[in-house]
C-alpha positions as CSV (number, residue, x, y, z in Angstrom):
1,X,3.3,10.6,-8.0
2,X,2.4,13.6,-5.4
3,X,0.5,13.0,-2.4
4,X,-1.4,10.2,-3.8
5,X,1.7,8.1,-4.4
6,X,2.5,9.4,-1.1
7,X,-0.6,7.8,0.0
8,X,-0.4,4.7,-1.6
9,X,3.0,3.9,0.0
10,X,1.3,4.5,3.1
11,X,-0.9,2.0,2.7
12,X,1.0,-0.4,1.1
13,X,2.7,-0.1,4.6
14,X,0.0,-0.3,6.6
15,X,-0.9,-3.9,4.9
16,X,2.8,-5.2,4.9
17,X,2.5,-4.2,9.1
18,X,-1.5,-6.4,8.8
19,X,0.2,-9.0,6.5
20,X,2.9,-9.6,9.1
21,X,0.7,-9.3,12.6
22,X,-2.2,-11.9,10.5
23,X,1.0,-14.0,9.8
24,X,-0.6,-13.4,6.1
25,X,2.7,-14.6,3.9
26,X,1.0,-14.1,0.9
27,X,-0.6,-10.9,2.0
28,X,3.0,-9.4,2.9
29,X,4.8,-10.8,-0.6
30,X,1.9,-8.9,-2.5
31,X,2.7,-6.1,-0.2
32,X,6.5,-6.1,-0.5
33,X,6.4,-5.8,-4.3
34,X,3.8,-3.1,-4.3
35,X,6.0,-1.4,-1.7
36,X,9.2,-2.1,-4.1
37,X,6.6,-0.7,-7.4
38,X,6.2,2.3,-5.7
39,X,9.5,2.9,-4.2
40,X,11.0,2.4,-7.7
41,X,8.5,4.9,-9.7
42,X,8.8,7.9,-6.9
43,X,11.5,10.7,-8.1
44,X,11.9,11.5,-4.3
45,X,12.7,7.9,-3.5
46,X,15.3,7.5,-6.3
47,X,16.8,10.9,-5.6
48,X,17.0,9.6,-1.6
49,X,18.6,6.8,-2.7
50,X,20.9,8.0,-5.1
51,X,22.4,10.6,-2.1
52,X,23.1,7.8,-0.1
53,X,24.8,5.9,-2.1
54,X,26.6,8.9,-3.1
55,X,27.6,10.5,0.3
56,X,28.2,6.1,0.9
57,X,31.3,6.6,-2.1
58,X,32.1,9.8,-0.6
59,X,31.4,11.9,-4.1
60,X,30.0,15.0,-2.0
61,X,29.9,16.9,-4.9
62,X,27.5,14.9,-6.8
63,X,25.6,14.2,-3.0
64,X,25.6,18.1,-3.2
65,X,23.6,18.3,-6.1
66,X,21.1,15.4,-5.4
67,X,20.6,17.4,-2.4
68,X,19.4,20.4,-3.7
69,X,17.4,18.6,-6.2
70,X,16.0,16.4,-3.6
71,X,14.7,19.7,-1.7
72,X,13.7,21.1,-4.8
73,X,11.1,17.7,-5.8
74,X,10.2,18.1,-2.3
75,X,9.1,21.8,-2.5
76,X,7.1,21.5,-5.7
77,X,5.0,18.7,-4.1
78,X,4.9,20.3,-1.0
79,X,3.2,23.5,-3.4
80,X,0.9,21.4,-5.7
81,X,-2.3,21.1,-4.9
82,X,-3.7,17.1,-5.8
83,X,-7.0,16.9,-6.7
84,X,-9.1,14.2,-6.0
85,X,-8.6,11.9,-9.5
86,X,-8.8,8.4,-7.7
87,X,-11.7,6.3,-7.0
88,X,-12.2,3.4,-5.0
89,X,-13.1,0.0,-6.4
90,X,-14.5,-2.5,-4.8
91,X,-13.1,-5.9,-7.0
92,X,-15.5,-8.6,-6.7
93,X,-15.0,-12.3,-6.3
94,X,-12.9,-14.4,-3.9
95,X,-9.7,-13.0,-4.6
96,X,-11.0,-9.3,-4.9
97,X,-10.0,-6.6,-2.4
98,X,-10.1,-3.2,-2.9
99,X,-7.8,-1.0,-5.4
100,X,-7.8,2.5,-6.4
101,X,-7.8,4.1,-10.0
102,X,-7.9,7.4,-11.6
103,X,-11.6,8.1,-13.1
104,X,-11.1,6.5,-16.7
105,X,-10.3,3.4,-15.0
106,X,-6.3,3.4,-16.0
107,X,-3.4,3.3,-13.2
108,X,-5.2,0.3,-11.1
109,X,-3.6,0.3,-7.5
110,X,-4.2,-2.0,-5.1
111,X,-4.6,-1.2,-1.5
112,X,-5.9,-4.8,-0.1
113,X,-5.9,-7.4,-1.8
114,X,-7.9,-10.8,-0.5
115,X,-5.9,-14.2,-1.2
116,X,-8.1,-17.1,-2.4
117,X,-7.4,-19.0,0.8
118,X,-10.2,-20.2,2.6
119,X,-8.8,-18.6,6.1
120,X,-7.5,-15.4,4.3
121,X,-8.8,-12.1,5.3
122,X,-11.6,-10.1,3.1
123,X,-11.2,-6.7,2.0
124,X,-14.3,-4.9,1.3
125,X,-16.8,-1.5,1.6
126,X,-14.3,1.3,0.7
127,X,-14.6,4.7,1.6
128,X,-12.5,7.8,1.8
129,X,-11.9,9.8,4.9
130,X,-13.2,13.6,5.0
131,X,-10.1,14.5,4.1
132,X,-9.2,12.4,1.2
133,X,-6.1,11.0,2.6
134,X,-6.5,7.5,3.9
135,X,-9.3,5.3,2.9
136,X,-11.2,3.0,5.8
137,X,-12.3,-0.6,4.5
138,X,-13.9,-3.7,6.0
139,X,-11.8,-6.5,6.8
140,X,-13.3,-9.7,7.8
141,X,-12.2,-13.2,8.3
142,X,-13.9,-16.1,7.7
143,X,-16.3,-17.3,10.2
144,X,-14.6,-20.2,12.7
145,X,-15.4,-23.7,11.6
146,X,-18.0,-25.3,14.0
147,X,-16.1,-27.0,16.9
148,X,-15.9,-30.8,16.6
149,X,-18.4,-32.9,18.1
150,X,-17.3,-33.7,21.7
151,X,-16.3,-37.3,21.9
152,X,-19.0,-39.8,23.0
153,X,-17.3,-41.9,26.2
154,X,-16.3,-37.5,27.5
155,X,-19.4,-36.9,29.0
């Protein structure tokens, strides 16, 4: 939860919106359901959701109160401090990518994750910005396949 989960939806964005411009369909079904993991972990989405469906049936009263609750969540986030507790990971092979974790290696969350297609994109070198809010990573495609040879009777 907190900033980092804040974060992580972020850039679970950020590769649904690569997934899409690649034309990556795997790539943006991986990135859906991590969007849709996050979304349904996150008090402050729940609560968001729950006032909209409640202000949609027109119970204000019970909108009222997810309201104040919702500003509530907000405020105690907005207070806590988050300490740096994730690490990178660099996961090897040719479906790796890069993930993040807390230091004991539990709560594995994957920011880019490489497909084992041959023309699918790689995800690797990790690092964290200077202020520990977005990560910057490496990602290559596959070098181009040599171009055929040109046909004898062409030249």
């Amino acid at each position: 939860g907190g900033l980092c989960g804040l974060r992580e939806m972020r850039d679970a964005e950020a590769l649904l919106q690569a997934a899409v411009l690649t034309e990556d369909g795997v790539g943006a079904a991986k990135a859906r359901r991590l969007i849709q993991a996050l979304q349904d972990g996150d008090e402050l989405t729940r609560l968001r959701q729950a006032l909209t469906r409640a202000v949609r049936k027109e119970e204000f009263g019970e909108a009222a109160t997810l309201r104040d609750r919702l500003a509530e969540v907000a405020e105690q986030r907005a207070r806590a401090p988050e300490p740096m507790s994730r690490v990178l990971v660099e996961m090897p092979g040719s479906a790796g990518g890069v993930a993040t974790c807390r230091e004991d290696g539990s709560e594995l969350a994957w920011l880019a994750a490489s497909s084992v297609d041959d023309d699918a994109l790689r995800f690797s070198h990790p690092v964290w910005s200077p202020s520990s809010d977005l990560v910057a990573l490496v990602a290559s495609a596959p070098a181009a396949p040599p171009p055929p040879p040109p046909f004898p009777g062409a030249l």
